[in-house]
N, C-alpha and C positions, 0 to 999 in steps of 0.2 A: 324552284321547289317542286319534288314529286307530282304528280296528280291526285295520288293519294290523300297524300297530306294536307294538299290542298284543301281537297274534300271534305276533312275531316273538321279542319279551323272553319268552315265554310258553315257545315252542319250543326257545328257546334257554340257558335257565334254568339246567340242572343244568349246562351245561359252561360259565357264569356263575359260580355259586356254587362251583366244584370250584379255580377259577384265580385268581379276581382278587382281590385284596390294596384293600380300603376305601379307605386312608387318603389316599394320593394321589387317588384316585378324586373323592372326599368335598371335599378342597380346590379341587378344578376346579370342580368341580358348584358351591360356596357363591360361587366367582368369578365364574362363572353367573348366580349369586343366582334358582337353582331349587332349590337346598336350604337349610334355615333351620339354625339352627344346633342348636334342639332335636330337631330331627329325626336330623341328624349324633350326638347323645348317645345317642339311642336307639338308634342302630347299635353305639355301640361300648359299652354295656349289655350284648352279645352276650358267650357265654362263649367262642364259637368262633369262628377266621377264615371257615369256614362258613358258621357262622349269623349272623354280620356281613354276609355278604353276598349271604345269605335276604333278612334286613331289609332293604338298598338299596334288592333288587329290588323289593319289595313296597311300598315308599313310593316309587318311579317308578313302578309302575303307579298309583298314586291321581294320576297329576298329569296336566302336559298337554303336547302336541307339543314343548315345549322343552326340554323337561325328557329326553326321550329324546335329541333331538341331544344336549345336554350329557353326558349320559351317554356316547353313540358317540364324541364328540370326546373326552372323559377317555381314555376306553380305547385311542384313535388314539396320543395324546400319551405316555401316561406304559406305553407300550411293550407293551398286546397289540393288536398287528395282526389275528392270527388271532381273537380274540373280536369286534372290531370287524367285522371281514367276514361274519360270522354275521348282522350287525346290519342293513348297509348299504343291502339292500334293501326294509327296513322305514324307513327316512328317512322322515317326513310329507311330504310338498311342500305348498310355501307357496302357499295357495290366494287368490286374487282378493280374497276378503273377509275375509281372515285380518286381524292386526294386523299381525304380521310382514312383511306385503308392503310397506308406507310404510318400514318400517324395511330391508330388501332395497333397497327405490325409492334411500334414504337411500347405504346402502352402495355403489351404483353413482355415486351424485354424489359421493361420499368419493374413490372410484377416480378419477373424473375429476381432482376437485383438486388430488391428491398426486400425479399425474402431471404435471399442467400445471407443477403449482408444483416440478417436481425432482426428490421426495422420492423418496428410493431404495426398490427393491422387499423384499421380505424375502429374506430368503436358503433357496437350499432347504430347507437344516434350518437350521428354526429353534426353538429354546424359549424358553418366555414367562420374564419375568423381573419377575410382577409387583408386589412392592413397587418395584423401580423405576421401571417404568412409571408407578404410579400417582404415586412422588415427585414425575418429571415432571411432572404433568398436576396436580397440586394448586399446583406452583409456577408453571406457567403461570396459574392459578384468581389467585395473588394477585396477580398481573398486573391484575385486573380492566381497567378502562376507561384507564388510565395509561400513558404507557413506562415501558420497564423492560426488564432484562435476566436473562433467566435462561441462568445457567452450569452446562453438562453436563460437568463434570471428571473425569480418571481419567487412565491410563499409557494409552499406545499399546495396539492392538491388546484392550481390555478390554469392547469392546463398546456405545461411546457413541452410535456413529451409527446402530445398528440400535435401541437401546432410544427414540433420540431421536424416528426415523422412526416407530417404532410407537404412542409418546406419541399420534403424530399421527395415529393411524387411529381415533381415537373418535369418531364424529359427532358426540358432545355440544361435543369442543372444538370445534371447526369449524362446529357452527351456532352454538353460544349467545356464541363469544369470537373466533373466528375468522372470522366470515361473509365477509369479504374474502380469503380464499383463506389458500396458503402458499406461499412464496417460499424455496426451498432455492438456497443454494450453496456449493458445495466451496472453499474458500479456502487451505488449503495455507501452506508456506512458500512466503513471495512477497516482492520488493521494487517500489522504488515504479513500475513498467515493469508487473512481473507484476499487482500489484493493478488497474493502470488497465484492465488488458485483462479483469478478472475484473469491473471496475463497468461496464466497457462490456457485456460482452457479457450481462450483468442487465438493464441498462436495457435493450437489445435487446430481451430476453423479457418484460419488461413494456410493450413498446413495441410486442409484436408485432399487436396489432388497432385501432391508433393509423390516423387517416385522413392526421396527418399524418406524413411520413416527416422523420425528424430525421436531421441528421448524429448520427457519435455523440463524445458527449465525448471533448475532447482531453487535460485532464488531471484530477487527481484531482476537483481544488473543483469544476468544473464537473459533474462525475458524482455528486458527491456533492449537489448544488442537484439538477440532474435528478432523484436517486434520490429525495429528499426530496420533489419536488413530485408524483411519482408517486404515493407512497406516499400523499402527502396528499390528493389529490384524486383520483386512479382506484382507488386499495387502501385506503383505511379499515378500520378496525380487521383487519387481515392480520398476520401474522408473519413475519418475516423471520427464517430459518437458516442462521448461518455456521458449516459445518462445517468442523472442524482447524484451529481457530486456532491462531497461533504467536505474536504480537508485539502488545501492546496499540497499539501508534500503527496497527496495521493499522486497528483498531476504531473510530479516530474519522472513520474514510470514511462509515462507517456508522453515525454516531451525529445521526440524524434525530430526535430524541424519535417515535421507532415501537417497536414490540415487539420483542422481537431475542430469539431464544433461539439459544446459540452451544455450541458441542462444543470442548474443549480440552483440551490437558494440563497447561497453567498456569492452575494458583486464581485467579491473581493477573491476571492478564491484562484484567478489568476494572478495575481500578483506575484508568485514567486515562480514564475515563469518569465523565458525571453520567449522575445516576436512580437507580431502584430497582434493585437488584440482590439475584437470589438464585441458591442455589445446590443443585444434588444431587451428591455425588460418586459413581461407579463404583467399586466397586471392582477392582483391578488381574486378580483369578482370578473366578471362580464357584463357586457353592460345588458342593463334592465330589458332591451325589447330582445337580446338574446337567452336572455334566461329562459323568455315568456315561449323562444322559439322551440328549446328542448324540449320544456315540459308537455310544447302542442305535437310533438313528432312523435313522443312514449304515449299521448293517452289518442293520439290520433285525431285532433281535432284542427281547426285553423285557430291561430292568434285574439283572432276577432268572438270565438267562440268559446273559451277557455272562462270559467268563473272568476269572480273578483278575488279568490281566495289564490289562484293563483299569481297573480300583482304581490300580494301581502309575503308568499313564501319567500320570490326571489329576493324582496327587499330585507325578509329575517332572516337571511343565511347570507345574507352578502353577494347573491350572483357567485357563490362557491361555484364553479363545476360540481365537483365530484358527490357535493350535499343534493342538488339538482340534479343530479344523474342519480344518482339514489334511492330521493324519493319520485323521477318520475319512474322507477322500475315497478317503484309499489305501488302506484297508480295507475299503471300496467294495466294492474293484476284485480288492483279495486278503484275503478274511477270513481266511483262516489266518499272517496275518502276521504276530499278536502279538507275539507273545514277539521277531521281527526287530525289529521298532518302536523296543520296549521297551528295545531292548541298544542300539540304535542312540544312544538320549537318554542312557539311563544311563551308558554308554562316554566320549559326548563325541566323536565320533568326525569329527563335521565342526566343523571349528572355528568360531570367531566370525568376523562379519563385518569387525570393527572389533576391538583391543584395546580398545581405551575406545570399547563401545559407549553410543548414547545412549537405549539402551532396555535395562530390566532383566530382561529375560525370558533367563534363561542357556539356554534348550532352544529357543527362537523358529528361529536360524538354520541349526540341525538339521532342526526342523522340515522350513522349506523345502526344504534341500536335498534329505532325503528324498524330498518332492514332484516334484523339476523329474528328480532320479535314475528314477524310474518311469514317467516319460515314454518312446514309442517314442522312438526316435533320430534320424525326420525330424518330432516332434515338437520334440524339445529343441530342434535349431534353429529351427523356427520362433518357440520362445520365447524363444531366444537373443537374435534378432533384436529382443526387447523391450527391449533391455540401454539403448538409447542413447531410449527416450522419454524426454519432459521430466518431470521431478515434479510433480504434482500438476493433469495435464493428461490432459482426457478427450480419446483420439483417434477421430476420424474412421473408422469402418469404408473409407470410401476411402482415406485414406492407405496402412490395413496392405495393401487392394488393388492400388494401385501399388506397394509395397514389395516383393511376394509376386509381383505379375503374373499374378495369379490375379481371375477374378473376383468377383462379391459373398456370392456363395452359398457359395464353396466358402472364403473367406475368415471368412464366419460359424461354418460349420462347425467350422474349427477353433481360430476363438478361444472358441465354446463349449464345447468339450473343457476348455482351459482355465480356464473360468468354473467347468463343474464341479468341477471339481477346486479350487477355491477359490483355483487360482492367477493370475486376473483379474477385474476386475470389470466391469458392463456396466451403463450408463445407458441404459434404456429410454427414449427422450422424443418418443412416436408413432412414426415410421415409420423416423426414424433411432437407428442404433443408437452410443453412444459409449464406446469401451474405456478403462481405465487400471490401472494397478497401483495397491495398495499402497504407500504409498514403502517399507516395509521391505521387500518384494519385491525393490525396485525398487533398492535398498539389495545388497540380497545378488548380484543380478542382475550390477550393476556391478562388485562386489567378483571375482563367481566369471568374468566375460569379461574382467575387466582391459587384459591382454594383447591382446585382439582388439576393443575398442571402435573403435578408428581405422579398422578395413576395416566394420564393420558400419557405421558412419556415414559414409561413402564409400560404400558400397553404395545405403542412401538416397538420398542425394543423385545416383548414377549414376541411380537405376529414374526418380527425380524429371527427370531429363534425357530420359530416353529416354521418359517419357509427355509432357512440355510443349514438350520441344523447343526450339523459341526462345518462344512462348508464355508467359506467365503468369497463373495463376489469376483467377477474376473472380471476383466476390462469390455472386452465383449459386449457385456450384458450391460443394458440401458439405463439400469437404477446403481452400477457399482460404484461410481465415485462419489452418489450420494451418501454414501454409507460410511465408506473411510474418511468421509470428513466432518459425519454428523454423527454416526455410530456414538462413540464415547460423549458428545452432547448431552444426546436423549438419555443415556445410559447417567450421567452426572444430574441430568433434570429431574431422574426418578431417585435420585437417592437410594442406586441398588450397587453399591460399595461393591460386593464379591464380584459379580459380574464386569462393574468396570475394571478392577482387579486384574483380573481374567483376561480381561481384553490389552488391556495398557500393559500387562504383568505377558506378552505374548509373543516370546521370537518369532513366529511366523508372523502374528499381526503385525510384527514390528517391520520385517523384510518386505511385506507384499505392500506396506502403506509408502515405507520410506522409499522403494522400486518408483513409485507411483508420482509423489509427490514431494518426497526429498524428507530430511528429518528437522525440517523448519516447524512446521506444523506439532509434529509429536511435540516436540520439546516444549512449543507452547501450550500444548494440553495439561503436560505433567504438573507445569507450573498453577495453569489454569485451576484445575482440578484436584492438587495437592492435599486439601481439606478432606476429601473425601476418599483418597488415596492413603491419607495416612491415619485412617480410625483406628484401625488396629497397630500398625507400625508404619513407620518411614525410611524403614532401612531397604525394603525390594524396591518400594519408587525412585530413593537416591540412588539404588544400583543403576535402574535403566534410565534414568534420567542421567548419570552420570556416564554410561555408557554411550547414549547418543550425544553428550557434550562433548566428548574426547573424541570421538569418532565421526560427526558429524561432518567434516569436511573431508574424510574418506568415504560418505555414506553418501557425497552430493555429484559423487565425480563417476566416472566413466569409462571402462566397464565396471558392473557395480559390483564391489569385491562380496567374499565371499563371508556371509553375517556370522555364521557358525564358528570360524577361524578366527572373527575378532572377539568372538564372545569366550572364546577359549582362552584371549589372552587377559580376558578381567581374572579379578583375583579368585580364587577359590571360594571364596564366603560366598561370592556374591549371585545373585539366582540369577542373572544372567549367564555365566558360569555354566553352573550348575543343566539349566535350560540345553545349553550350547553343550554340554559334554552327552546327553542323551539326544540330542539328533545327534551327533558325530557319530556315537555308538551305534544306532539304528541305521544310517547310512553305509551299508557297507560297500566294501568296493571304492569307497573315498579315500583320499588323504588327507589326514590332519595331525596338525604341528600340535605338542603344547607345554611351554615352557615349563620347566623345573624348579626357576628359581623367581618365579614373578613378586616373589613375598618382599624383594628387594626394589620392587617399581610399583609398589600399592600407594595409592591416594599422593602422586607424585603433581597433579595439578587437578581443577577443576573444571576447565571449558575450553575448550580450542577451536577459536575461529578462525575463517579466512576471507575476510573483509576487502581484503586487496588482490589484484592480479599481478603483483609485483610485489618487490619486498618490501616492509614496513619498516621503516626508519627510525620512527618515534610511536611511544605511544601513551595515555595517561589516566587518572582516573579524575571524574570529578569530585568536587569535594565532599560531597552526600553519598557519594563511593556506588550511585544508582548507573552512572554511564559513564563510558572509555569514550575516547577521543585520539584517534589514529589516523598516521599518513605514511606519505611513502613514496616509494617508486615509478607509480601510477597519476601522480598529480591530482589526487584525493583525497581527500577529509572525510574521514568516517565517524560516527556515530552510534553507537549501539550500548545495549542495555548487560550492563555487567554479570547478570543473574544467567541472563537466554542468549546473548549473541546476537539478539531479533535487532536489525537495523533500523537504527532510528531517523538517518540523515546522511546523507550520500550531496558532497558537493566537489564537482571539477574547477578546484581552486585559483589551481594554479597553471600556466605555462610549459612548469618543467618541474622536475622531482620535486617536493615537500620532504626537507631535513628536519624539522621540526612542528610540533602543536602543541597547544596548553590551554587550559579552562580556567578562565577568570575564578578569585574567590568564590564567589555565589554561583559560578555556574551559567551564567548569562552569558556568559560568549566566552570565544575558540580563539585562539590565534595563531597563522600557518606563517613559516617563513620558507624561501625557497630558493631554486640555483636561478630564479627569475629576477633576483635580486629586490622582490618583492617581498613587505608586510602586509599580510590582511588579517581583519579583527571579524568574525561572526558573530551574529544570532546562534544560540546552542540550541534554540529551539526550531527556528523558521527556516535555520540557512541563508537567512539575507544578509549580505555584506554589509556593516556597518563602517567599517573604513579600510583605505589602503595606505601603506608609506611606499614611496618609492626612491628615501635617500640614500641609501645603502649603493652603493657602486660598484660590488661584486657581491657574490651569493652569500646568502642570508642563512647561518648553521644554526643557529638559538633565537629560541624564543620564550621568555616566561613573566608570568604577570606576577604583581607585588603578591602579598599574603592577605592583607584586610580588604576586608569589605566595604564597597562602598567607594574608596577612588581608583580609579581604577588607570593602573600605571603597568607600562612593559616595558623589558628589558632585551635587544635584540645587540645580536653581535655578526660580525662578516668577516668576512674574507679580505674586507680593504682597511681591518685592525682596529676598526673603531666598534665602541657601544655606544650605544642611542638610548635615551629612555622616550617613552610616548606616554602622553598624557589624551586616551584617547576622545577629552572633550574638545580637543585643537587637532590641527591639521598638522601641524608641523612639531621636528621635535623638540622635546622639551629642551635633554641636554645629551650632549655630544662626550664621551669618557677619550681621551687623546691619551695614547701612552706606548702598547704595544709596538711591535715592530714586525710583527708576521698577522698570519692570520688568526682570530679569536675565535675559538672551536665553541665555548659555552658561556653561560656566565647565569648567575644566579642572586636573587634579592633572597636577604636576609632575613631570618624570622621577623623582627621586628620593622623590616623593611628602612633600614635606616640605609643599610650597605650593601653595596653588589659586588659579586665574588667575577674574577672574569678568569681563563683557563686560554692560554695561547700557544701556537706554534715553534712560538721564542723561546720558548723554555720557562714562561714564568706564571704566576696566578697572580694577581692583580687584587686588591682591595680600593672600594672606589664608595666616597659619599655620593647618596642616593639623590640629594637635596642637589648642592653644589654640582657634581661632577667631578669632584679633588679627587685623586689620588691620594690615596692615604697608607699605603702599605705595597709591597712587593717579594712575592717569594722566588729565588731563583731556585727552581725545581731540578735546574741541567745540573747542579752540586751537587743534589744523591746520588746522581749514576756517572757521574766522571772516575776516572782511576786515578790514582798517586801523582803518574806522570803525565797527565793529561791537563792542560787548559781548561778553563769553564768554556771558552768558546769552540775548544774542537768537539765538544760534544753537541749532539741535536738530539732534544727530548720534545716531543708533541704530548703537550701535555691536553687529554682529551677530555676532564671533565672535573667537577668537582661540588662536593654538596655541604650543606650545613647541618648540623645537629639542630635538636629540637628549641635548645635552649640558644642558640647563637656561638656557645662559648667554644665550639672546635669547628672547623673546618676540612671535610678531606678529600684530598685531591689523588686523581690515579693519570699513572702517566705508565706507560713499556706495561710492563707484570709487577708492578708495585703499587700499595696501597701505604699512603704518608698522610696521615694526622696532624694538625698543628694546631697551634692554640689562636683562636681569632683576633684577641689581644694583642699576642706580643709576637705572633709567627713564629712561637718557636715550636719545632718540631718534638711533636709526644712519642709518637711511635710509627713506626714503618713496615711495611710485610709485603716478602714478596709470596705472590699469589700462587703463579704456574711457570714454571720451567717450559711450558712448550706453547702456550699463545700469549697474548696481551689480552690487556683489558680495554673494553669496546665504552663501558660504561658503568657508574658506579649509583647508591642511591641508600642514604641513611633509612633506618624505619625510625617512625616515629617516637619509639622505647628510647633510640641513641645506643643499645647495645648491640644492635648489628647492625650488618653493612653487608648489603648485595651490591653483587659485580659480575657485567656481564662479556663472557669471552669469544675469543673468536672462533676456537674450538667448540662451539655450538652448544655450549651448556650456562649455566647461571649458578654461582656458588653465594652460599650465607656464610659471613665472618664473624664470631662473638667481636667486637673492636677491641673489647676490655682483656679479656684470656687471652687472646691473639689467635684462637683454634676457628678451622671451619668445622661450621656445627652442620651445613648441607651442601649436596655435592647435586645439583636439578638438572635432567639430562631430558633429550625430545625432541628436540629442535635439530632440525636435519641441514642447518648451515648456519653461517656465524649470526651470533645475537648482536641487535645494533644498542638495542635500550631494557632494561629493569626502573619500574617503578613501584614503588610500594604504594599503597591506600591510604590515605589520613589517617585513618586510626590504626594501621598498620596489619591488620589483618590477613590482608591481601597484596601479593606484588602479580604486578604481570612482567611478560617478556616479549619484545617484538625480533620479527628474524627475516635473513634474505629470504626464508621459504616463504613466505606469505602468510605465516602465521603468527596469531597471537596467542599465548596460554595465560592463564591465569592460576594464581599457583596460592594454596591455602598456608601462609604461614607458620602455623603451628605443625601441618601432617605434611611437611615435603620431609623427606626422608633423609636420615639423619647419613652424614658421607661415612666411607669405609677410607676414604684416603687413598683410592687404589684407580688411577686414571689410565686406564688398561691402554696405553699407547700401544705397546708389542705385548703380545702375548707368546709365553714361549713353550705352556706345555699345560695341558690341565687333567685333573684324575676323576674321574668319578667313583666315588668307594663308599655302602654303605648310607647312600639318599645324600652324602656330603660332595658339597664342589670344594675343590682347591685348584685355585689358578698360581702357578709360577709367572709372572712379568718383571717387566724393568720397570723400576718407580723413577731413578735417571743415569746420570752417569756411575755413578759410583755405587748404588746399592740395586737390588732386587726386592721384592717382596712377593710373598705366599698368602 
């Protein structure tokens, strides 16, 4: 030990030994690991608290420079200040050739990478909590070299994210497991809009010393490939923290096989994730003599010296942190408040924020109130003003700038006040500073402005006018994305219709956001926000709302085409249109196209996604007609919401392509078949695999579940000629249909589900009891298209599919370019039609009227047949390669179409456009005369049409 220092324990001795209390002392120091543990015995050998602390002193003089720090820091921590400052000027400083210096060197590269990488700072007062700590950091240990996931669990407010952050200040993790940094982010209640803006702006921060500049991901899969290749090739063995998780489907954006250690208050919440997974839980309080410790560090006192009122608080709030961090801010500020404090929790005096709140802490809401109550009163407004941030969104020191009209400095100022006081918190991330609540803050906040949120979010949105003017934000600038993604929020908060009008109703707002962020977000505002879009009318919302739905998966891709040129191509009515022809006009010196005859392609579908990075095979609605269910080329199962597109459920199912999917009756599960010769049955909601089949011994083309609710039976067919039914409360199949002699392309249960219809390679359709498995009927379909002098057997017809009317009593099957009707009864054939002279048909599908019949072709279109007249009534073009599937909606409203492009459309029954009968294969000459088109074509071999 120094000489120094010597000196100073020497000098200071007697009023040492007169004060301090070992025991806590003793525990610091062994944490330390400058006291050993028989040394510790030795001390408490003593007969007196005294001569206990004779002895300390006397075995810290035998040691060395560390061994004093540890000592000064015990005495800082567990509450004598005044001994400590005896001390301080005897501190050793750490000398050039000391050990200690590499390990200092250490801790400033520690600071570095829990800045870079997010991690939050400590909090003013803080106490150690360390068997948790350490739980952490041993469960990180069995992480070794593997993914894996460790789950930080406990109730709100218990102190998960502070113990998490601190795990992380140990050099050892961070050299020996961590050498590729950490990667903190705040994840929050979010849906699938808020999470893509929380992967985007990650990839950002690991993108930040990138030479190339990337756009950033448009929707989640694609952020989640980015985040993955990052990980993998710039972050090697790194950690990735998701703080505040809420909803396990959040978790599989991020389930990369990388390291993830995540803060929650659901156990359970990994569960639908693979890997290793462990766990530490928090518990919901602290225990009672640490309670006693924060409140002695806020009013500056020792343990021993603190009033009996505070024993009473920790025990009436439960040892909460954040209620104890709280109220020791306001005790700060007024130590003789006790015993107010104490009547204020005990009383009950401010009520909850919620009846049924969703957090159990009965004194939390008091707490705050207390807090925002002791505020000056051009305070509280100020913090009033926080009533309308979003949840779980750090803001912008510019934003509260423009909000306040205040500059940066004076704007710090007093959101510090509030940081003190524990009533905001503050992301340090270099030079910018970013604010947020608590959401229980943020919670009570709301609760206690109720009345006045409309003019505060009005207010926003005024200060935000009178600093941008006509202007809007550029990337640049350090408040801009707050803006494009909360702008029409605060704008819907204030109930100022024209304005968001204005905004939403904005080609350019529309380019520079969708530029930014892709047209996921807009689309869900429209929806959002709809009510207040549509007071005066709903015809300009459904324009741009229907404009980003058809164009959306040209709006997400790259380079980003040009907005003006698509908006030329909507119809003439429409004020997107209209928008899009006055820039065109204004722009001079440009080129733009704009059709003449669009009146022929108006309201031809309404939404087009692209779910899949290959082509989509199948696709369906469910029966509440709320979400599709699609797959494909890509060995995925998709989910999403029929209205938006917005994906609801993304699972890599399968092996190898997915030929087929279908939604139970009620909607509770999915069922995929594939060329993996595999059946699996899902969760529609969770994604969890409920069952697999694997009897099937070539690949798996159909799959479809009974029609009633409640037992729940499927019907699968293959390639090795057999159908199966599954009863998915058993393992195995129920029954086995024998008959075929090629492969069985489809097959389908019966409205009443008594019978299942089967469609084969052999040329035949199959009738088959649902119960038994008998064979009950057979159509030989290869008889309609044989010639005179032909055999039934030298013909080969693939017959591809076949469906039933609503009532049972017809049957129709499509095989080549022919549509055949039969009676379900007696197989005799009602009527026949052939479709198209120049492709087949891919796929056929009753609407549930039973007067028409969609069929879709290889020729990249989807035509409507009245059945009954035998006329197409529409002729649906769009699709930039052959359609594999047409399904209509339960109530038939709605059919969709899936294609090799990757697209699915969805198409309004009543407005698809009625055909001209004119399938322009060759065109041979056309007039313009007069505003009129005439095109001269070949309709086939033998005639032309005009």
């Amino acid at each position: 030990m120094d000489v120094r220092s010597r000196n100073y324990l020497l000098m200071n001795r007697q009023a040492l030994e007169n004060d301090i209390k070992t025991s806590y002392i003793m525990d610091r120091m062994i944490s330390d690991e400058v006291l050993t543990l028989q040394e510790e015995e030795r001390v408490k050998q003593q007969n007196t608290r005294q001569e206990r602390a004779a002895m300390l002193i006397n075995i810290i003089l035998t040691k060395d420079n560390n061994s004093y720090r540890s000592f000064y820091n015990a005495l800082l921590h567990e509450g004598y200040r005044d001994l400590a400052a005896l001390l301080q000027d005897g501190i050793p400083a750490i000398s050039s050739g000391n050990r200690k210096s590499s390990m200092d060197g250490m801790t400033s590269r520690v600071k570095t990478i829990l800045c870079e990488g997010g991690v939050p700072q400590r909090p003013v007062v803080f106490v150690t909590r360390p068997k948790l700590v350490d739980a952490i950091k041993k469960k990180l240990y069995c992480l070794g070299d593997d993914p894996g996931w460790v789950t930080v669990y406990g109730m709100a407010g218990c102190g998960k994210t502070v113990l998490t952050a601190e795990a992380l200040r140990d050099p050892q993790i961070l050299e020996d497991y961590f050498p590729g940094g950490v990667h903190w982010i705040s994840v929050g209640k979010q849906d699938k809009a808020g999470l893509l803006m929380k992967l985007q702006t990650l990839c950002s921060r690991l993108e930040h010393d990138s030479t190339l500049s990337q756009r950033r991901p448009h929707n989640i899969e694609e952020a989640k490939d980015r985040l993955r290749l990052l990980m993998l090739h710039k972050y090697p063995r790194s950690l990735l923290v998701l703080d505040d998780i809420w909803d396990s489907w959040v978790l599989k954006a991020f389930d990369n096989q990388c390291q993830v250690l995540i803060t929650s208050r659901d156990r359970s919440v990994t569960d639908a994730v693979a890997g290793n997974k462990y766990e530490v839980h928090v518990e919901s309080g602290l225990a009672h003599e640490k309670g006693l410790e924060i409140l002695s560090l806020f009013v500056n006192l020792k343990i021993s010296e603190l009033p009996e009122q505070a024993n009473s608080l920790v025990r009436e709030c439960k040892g909460s942190p954040l209620v104890i961090s709280l109220i020791g801010a306001l005790l700060r500020d007024f130590p003789s408040r006790w015993e107010y404090y104490l009547r204020q929790l005990q009383n009950k005096q401010f009520k909850r924020i919620r009846k049924s709140s969703s957090y159990d802490y009965e004194a939390l809401d008091e707490a705050m109130s207390i807090s925002v109550e002791q505020l000056d009163d051009n305070y509280k407004d100020y913090y009033k003003d926080l009533s309308i941030l979003p949840k779980d969104v750090k803001v912008p020191t510019k934003v509260i700038c423009i909000l306040w009209d205040m500059e940066t400095e004076e704007v710090e100022d007093i959101l510090q006040e509030f940081v003190n006081k524990s009533l905001l918190f503050c992301d340090r991330n270099g030079k910018s500073f970013h604010y947020y609540l608590h959401d229980l803050q943020l919670d009570f906040l709301t609760e206690k402005n109720r009345n006045q949120l409309q003019e505060l979010h009005k207010n926003i949105v005024n200060q935000y006018k009178k600093y941008y003017k006509l202007n809007t934000p550029v990337l640049s600038q350090e408040d801009c994305m707050y803006w494009y993604n909360f702008l029409a929020y605060h704008m819907a908060g204030a109930n100022m219709q024209q304005e968001l009008r204005d905004l939403m109703f904005s080609l350019d707002w529309i380019k520079a956001k969708t530029e930014l962020v892709g047209p996921a977000h807009l689309i869900h505002e429209y929806v959002e926000y709809s009510s207040i879009l549509d007071q005066k009318d709903s015809t300009v919302r459904e324009n741009f709302q229907e404009f980003l739905s058809l164009n959306g998966h040209l709006l997400g891709r790259q380079p980003f085409p040009d907005i003006i040129q698509l908006g030329l191509c909507q119809p003439e009515t429409s004020e997107v249109y209209q928008q899009a022809k006055l820039h065109a006009q204004r722009e001079t010196g440009t080129f733009y196209l704009e059709w003449i005859n669009k009146k022929s392609l108006k309201n031809l579908y309404r939404l087009v996604v692209r779910p899949h990075r290959d082509a989509v095979y199948h696709a369906c609605f469910s029966k509440d007609r709320q979400r599709i269910a699609s797959c494909g080329a890509d060995k995925t199962l998709q989910v999403f919401k029929a209205e938006s597109g917005e994906r609801l459920l993304e699972i890599n199912a399968h092996d190898d392509e997915i030929l087929c999917c279908a939604f139970s009756a009620d909607g509770e599960f999915v069922a995929t078949c594939s060329s993996d010769k595999k059946v699996k049955v899902w969760n529609s909601r969770t994604g969890q695999c409920r069952c697999v089949y694997e009897e099937h011994s070539e690949q798996v083309n159909c799959c479809q579940f009974n029609n009633r609710s409640g037992q729940y039976l499927l019907a699968t067919c293959s390639n090795d000629t057999f159908i199966k039914i599954w009863d998915l409360n058993k393992k195995y199949c129920r029954n086995t249909m024998i008959g075929h002699e090629n492969s069985v392309n489809h097959c389908r249960f019966s409205p009443n589900d008594e019978y299942v219809a089967s469609c084969s390679t052999d040329g035949t359709v199959k009738l088959w009891e649902a119960r038994s498995g008998n064979e009950l009927k057979s159509i030989e379909i290869k008889d309609f298209f044989k010639n005179a002098d032909e055999q039934p057997d030298d013909v080969e017809v693939l017959v591809k599919c076949c469906s039933w009317s609503r009532n049972g009593d017809m049957i129709l099957v499509v095989a080549k370019n022919k549509l055949l009707l039969f009676d379900s009864k007696t197989c005799g054939l009602i009527t026949q039609v052939i479709v198209s002279h120049h492709s087949t048909i891919q796929y056929c599908d009753f609407c549930p009227g039973d007067e028409l019949v969609a069929v879709a072709l290889s020729h990249c279109s989807v035509e409507l047949w009245n059945i009954k007249s035998l006329s197409k009534v529409a002729y649906c073009r769009g699709h930039m390669s052959w359609v594999h599937c047409v399904t209509f909606s339960p109530d038939g409203s709605l059919f969709l179409t899936s294609s090799d492009d990757q697209t699915i459309r969805i198409w309004e029954t009543k407005k698809v456009c009625k055909s001209s009968d004119a399938v322009l294969k060759s065109e041979l000459d056309v007039v313009f005369h007069n505003g009129e088109v005439m095109i001269l074509a070949i309709y086939n071999q033998k005639h032309l049409q005009v």
